[in-house]
C-alpha positions in Angstrom: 27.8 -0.5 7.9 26.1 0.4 4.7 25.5 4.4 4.3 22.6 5.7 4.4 22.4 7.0 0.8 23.5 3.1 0.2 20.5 2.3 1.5 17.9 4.4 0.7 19.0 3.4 -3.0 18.8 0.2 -2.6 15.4 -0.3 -1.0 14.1 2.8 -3.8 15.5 -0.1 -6.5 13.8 -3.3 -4.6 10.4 -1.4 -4.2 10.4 -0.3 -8.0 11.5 -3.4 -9.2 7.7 -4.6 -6.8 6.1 -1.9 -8.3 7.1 -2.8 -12.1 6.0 -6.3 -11.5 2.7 -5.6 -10.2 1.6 -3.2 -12.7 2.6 -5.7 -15.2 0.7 -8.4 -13.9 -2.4 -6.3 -13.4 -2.2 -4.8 -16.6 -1.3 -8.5 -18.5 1.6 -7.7 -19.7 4.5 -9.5 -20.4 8.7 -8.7 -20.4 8.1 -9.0 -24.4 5.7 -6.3 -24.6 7.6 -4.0 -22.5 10.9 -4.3 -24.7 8.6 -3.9 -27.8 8.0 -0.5 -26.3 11.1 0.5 -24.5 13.0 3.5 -26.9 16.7 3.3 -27.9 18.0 6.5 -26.2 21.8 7.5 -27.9 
């Protein structure tokens, strides 16, 4: 059995990951354009 913090992680991760690619698409953007804004953070 998978814990229940397990869980609630994983199904956080798969409905970001949906979220992430509908805002892209309704917004036209592309994977490129969201590395050419992602910041280096050291």
């Amino acid at each position: 059995m998978t814990p229940i913090g397990k869980a609630f992680e994983l199904n956080s991760l798969v409905f970001l990951d949906g979220l992430v690619s509908e805002l892209m698409n309704r917004l036209g953007k592309t994977e490129n354009d969201l590395k050419e804004r992602r910041t280096v953070l050291e």
